[in-house]
Residue frames relative to the residue before (quaternion, step in Angstrom):
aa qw qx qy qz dx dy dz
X 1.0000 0.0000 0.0000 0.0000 0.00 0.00 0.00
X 0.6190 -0.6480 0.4179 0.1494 3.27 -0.95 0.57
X 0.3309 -0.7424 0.5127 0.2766 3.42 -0.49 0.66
X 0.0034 0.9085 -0.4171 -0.0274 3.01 -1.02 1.10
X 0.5465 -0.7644 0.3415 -0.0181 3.18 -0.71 1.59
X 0.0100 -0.5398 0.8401 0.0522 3.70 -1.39 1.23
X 0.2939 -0.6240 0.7204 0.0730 2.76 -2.27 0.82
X 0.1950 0.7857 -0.5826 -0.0730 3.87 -0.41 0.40
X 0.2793 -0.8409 0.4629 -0.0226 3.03 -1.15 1.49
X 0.4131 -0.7409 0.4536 0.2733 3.51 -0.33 0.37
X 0.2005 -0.8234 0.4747 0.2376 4.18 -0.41 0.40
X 0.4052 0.6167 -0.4699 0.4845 3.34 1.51 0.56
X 0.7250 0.0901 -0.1729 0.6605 3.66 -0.84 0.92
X 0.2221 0.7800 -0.5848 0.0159 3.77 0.49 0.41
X 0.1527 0.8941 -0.1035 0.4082 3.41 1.54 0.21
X 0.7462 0.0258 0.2307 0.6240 2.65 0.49 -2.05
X 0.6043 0.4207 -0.3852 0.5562 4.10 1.17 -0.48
X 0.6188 0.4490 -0.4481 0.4635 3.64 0.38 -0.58
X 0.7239 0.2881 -0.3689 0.5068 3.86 0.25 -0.03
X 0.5489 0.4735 -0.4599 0.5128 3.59 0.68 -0.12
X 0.6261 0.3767 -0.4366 0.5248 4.10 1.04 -0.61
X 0.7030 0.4094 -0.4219 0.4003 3.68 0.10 -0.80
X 0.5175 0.4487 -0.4915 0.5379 4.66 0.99 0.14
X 0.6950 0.3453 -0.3572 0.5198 3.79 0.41 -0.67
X 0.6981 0.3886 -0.4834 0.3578 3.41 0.08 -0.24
X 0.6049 0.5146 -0.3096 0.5229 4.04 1.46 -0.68
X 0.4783 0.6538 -0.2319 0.5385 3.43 1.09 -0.76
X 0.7625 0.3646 -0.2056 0.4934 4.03 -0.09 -1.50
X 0.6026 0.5582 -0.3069 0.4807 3.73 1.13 -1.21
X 0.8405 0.3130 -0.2589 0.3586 3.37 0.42 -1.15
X 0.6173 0.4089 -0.4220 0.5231 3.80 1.28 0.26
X 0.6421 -0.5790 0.3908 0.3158 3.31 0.93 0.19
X 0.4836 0.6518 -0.4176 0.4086 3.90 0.89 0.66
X 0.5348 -0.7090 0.4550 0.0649 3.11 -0.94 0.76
X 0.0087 -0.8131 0.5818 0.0172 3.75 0.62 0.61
X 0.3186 -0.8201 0.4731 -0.0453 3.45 -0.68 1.74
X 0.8032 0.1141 0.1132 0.5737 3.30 1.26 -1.18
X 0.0327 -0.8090 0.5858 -0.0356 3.77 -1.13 0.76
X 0.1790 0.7539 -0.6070 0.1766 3.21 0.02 1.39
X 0.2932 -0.6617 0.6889 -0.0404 3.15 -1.51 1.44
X 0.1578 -0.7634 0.6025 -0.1713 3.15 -1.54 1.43
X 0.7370 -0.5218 0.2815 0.3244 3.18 -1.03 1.17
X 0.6010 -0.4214 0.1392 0.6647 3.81 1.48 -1.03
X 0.8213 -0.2587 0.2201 0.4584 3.07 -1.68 -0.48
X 0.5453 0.6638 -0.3969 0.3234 3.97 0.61 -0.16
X 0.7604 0.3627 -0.1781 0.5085 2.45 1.29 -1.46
X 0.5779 0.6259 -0.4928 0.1775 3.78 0.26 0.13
X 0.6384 0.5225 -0.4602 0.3280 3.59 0.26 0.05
X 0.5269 0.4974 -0.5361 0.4331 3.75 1.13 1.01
X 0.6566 0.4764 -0.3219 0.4881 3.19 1.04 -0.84
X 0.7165 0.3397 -0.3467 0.5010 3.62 0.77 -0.51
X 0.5904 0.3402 -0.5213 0.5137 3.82 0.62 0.51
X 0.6039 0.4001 -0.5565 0.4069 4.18 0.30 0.10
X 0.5473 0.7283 -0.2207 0.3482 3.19 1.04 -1.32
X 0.7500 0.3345 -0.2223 0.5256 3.96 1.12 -0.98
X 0.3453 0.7378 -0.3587 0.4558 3.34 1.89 -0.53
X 0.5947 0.6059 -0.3428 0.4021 4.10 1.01 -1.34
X 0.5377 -0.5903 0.5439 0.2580 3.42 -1.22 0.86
X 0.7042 0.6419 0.0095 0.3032 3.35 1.65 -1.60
X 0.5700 0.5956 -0.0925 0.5583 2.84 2.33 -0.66
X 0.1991 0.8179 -0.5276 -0.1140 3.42 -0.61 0.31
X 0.7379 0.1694 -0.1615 0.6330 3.47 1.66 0.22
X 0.0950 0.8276 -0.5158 -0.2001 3.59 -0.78 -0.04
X 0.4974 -0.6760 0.5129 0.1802 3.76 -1.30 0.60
X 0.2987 -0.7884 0.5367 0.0340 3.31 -0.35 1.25
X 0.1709 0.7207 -0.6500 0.1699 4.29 -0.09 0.73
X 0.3956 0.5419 -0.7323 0.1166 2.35 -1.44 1.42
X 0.4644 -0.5989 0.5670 0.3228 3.71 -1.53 -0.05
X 0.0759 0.7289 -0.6780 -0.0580 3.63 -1.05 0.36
X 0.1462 -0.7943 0.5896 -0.0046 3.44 -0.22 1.45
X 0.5253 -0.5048 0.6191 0.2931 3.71 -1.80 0.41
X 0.1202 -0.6423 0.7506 -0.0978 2.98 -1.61 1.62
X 0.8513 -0.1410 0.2413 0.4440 3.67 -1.62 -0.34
X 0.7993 0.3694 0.1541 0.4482 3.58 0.84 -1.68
X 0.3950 -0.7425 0.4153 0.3468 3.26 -1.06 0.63
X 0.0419 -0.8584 0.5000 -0.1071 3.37 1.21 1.13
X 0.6640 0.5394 -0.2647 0.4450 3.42 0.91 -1.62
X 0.6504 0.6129 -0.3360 0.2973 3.55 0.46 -1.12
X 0.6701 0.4745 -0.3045 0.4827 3.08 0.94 -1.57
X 0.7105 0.5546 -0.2377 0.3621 3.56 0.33 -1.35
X 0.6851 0.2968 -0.4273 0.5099 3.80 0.72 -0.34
X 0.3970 0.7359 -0.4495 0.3142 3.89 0.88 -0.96
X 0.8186 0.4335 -0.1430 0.3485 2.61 0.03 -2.29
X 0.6737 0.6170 -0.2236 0.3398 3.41 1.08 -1.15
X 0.8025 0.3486 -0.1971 0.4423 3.06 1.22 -0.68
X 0.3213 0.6918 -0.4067 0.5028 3.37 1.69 0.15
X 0.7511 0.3555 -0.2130 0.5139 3.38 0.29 -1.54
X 0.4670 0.6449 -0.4063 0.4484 3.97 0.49 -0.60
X 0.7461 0.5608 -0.0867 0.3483 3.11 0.32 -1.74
X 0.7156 0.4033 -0.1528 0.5494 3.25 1.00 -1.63
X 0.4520 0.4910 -0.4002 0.6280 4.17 1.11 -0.44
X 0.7630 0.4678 -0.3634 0.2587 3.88 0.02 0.00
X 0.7382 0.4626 -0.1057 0.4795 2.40 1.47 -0.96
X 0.5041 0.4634 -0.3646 0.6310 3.45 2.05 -0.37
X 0.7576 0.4321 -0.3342 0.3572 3.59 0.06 -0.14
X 0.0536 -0.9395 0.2842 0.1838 3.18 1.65 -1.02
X 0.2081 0.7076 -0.4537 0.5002 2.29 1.63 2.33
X 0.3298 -0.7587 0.3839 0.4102 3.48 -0.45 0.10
X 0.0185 0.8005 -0.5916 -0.0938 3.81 -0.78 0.25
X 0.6129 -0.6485 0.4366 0.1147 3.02 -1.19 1.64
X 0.0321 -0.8276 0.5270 0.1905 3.65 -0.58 0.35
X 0.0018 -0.8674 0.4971 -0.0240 3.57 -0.37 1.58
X 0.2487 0.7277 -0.5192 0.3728 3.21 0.98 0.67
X 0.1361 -0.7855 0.5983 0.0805 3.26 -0.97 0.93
X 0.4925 0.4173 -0.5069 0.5712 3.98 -0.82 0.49
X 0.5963 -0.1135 -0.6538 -0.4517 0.58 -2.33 -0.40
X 0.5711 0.3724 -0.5828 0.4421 4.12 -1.69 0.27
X 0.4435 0.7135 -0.5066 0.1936 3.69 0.61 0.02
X 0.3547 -0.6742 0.5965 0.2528 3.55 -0.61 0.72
X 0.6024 -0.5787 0.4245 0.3494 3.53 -1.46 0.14
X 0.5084 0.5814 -0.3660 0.5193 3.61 1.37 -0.47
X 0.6765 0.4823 -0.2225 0.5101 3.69 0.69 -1.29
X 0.6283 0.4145 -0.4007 0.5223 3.88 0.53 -0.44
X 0.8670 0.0887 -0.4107 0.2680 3.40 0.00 -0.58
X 0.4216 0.6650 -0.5295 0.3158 3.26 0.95 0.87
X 0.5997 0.5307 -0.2708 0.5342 3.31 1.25 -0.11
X 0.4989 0.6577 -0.3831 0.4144 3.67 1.09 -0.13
X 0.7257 0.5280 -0.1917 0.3973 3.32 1.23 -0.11
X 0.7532 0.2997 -0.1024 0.5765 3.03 1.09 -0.71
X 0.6557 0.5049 -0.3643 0.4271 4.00 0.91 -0.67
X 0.5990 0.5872 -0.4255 0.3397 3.67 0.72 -0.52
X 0.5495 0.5588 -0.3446 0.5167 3.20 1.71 -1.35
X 0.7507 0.5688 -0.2384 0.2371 3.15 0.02 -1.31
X 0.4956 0.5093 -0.3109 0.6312 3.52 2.15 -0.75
X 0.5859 0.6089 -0.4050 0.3492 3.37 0.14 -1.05
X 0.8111 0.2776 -0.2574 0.4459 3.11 0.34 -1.84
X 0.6016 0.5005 -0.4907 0.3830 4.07 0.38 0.00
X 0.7034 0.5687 -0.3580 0.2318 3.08 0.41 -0.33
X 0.5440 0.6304 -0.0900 0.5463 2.86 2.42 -1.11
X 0.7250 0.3300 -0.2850 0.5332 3.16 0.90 -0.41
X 0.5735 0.5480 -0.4514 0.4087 3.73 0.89 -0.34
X 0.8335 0.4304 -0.1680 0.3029 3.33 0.96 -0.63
X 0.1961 0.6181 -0.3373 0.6824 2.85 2.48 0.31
X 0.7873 0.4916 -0.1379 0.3457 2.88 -0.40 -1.23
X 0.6971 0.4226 -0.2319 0.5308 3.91 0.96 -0.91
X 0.6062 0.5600 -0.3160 0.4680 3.66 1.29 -1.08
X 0.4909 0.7232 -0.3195 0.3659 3.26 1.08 -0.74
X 0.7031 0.4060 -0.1751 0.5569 2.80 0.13 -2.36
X 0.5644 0.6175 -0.4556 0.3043 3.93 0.34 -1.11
X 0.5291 0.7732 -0.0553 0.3453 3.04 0.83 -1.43
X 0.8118 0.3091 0.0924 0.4867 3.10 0.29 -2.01
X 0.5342 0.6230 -0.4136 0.3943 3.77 1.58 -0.64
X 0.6049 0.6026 -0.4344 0.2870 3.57 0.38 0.01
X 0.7192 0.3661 -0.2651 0.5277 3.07 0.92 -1.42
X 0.6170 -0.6089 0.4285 0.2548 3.44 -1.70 0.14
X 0.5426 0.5772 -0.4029 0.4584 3.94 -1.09 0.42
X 0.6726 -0.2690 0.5135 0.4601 3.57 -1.85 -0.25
X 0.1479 0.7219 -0.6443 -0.2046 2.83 -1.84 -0.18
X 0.4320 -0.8290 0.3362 0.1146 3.34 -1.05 0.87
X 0.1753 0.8454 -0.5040 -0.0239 3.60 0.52 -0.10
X 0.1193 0.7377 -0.6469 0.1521 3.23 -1.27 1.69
X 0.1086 0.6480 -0.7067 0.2625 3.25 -0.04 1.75
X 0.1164 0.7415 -0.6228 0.2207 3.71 0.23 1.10
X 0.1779 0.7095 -0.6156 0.2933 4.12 0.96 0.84
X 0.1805 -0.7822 0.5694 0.1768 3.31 -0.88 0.69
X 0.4487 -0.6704 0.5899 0.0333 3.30 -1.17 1.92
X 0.3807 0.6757 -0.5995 0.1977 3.94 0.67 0.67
């Protein structure tokens, strides 16, 4: 079965997240995932509701977080990726789904973000795919008794 994929995206820097959605979406295609859902948000603050209803989905089994948090005047940015990814985190672990954290920043300059539009989306993508590989496994494997190891560490660049 396919792995199957939300994408939440932030429309701040849409700029720079809209091309970070259009590498995950080439990116999911070319490892073979399935990208169920696309929900855009105001920005990165706002994503841990949509990405807790979002894991809530029968349809969901991972989801990709994209967004950009660039430096401004203030440590505005700090707070705003932190916080984001705290809460992000903690939705993963209540749902015990995995969710990718593609948010770039925060101190990020605008030159540095969209150099990163290229490669982090991939780089979400491909955690998310493998966490969930990787969990079905273990799923899998909880029956029988002993350790288990899983090392499919192949790199999906």
């Amino acid at each position: 079965m396919p792995v199957r994929l939300a994408i939440v995206v932030s429309e701040f820097n849409s700029g720079i997240t809209f091309r970070m959605l259009d590498r995950a979406r080439e990116h999911a295609n070319r490892v073979g995932a399935k990208i169920s859902n696309i929900l855009y948000v105001p920005g990165t603050f706002d994503m841990p509701l949509a990405v807790d209803k979002l894991l809530k989905r029968v349809d969901v089994d991972a989801v990709v977080t994209l967004g950009a948090v660039i430096k401004g005047d203030t440590r505005h940015d700090d707070i705003v990726a932190e916080n984001a990814a705290r809460l992000i985190a903690d939705l993963s672990l209540k749902h015990g789904k995995p969710v990718a954290l593609g948010i770039t920043g925060p101190g990020m300059t605008l030159d540095q973000a969209k150099e990163r539009a290229e490669l982090v989306p991939k780089r979400s993508v491909n955690a998310a795919v493998n966490m969930v590989v990787r969990l079905r496994k273990l799923q899998k494997t909880a029956k029988g008794a002993g350790t288990v190891v899983i090392d499919d560490t192949a790199d999906n660049n």
